[in-house]
C-alpha positions in Angstrom: 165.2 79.1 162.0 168.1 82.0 161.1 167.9 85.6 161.2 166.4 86.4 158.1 164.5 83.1 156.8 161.6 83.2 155.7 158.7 81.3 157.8 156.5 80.4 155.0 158.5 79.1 152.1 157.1 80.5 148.4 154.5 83.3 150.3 156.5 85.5 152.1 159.7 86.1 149.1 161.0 89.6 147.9 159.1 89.3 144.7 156.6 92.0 145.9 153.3 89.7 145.6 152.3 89.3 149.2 153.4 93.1 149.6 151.1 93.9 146.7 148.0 91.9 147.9 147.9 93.6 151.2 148.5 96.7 149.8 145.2 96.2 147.4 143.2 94.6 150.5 144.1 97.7 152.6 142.7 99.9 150.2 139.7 98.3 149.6 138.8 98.0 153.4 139.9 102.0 153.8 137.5 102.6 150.9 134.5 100.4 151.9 134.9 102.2 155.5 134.9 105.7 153.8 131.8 104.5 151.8 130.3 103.4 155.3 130.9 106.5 156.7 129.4 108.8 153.9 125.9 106.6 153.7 126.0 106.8 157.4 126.7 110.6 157.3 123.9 110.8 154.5 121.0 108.8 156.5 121.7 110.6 159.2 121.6 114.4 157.6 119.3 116.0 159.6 120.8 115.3 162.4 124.3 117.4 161.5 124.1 121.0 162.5 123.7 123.3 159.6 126.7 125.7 160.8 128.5 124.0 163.2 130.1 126.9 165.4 131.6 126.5 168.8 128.8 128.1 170.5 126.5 126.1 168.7 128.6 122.8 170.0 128.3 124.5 173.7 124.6 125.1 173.7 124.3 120.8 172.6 125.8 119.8 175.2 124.3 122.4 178.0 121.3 121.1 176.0 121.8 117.4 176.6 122.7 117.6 179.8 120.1 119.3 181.2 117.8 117.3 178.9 119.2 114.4 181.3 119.3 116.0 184.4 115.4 116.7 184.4 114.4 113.1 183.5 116.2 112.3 186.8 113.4 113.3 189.0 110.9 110.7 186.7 113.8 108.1 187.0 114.0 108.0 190.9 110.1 107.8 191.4 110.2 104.5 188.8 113.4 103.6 190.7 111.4 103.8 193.9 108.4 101.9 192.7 110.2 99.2 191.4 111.8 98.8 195.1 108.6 98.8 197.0 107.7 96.2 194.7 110.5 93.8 194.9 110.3 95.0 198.7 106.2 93.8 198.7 107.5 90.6 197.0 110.1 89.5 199.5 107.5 90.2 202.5 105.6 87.7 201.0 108.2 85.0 199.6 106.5 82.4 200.7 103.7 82.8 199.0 105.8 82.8 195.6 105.5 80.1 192.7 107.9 77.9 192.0 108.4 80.3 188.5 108.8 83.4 190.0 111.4 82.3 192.3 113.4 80.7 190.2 113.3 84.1 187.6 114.9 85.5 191.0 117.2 83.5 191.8 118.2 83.8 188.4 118.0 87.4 188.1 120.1 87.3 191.5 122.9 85.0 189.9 123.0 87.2 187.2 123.8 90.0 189.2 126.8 88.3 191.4 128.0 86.8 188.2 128.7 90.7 186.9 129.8 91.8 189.9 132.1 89.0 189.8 133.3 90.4 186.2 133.6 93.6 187.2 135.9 92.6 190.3 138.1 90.8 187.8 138.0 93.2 185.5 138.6 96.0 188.0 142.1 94.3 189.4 143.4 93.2 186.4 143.7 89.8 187.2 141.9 86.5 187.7 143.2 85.4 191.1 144.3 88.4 193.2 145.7 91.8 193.1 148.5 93.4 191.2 150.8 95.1 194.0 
């Protein structure tokens, strides 16, 4: 292959048609994303702030944080029953059926198998660090 072949012989020439046809498909995806966009804008109306000021944009997000920061309180105490269960469980182990302990062993190799992605994920690599 030469500096300036063409790979495909017939589809790629300098008539313009592959040009063209990409062209069109482009503009039909733009379009059917702006159409999307506006039926998602208009199901979702209420939701857009009538006068959308910056002050109006700061008091949101005070809003939602605090919103979040008060359901933390209800989030620890389901956090810590969930751990005195699981804690009640493993006291008893042995008196687990056959089911339950294989939905935690699971549930366990579920959770090494993500921390496993993560690991990979978080280096960059698949078998070691990037110095």
């Amino acid at each position: 292959l030469r500096r300036g072949e063409n790979v495909v012989e017939g589809g790629g020439g300098t008539d313009g048609t592959s040009q063209s046809r990409a062209s069109s498909c482009v503009q039909v995806c733009v379009l059917t994303g702006f159409l999307s966009a506006a039926q998602l804008l208009k199901r979702n109306a209420q939701y857009i702030a009538k006068e959308p000021t910056v002050e109006k944009c700061n008091e949101l997000g005070r809003q939602f944080f605090f919103t979040n920061l008060a359901s933390i309180p209800a989030r620890v105490e389901i956090a810590t029953k969930e751990y005195h269960a699981l804690r009640q469980l493993m006291k008893n182990w042995r008196e687990l059926d056959g089911k339950m302990a294989l939905e935690l062993g699971l549930f366990a190799g579920e959770l090494y198998c993500w921390s496993a992605v993560g690991e990979v994920l978080g280096r960059g690599s698949l078998l070691g660090y990037q110095y």
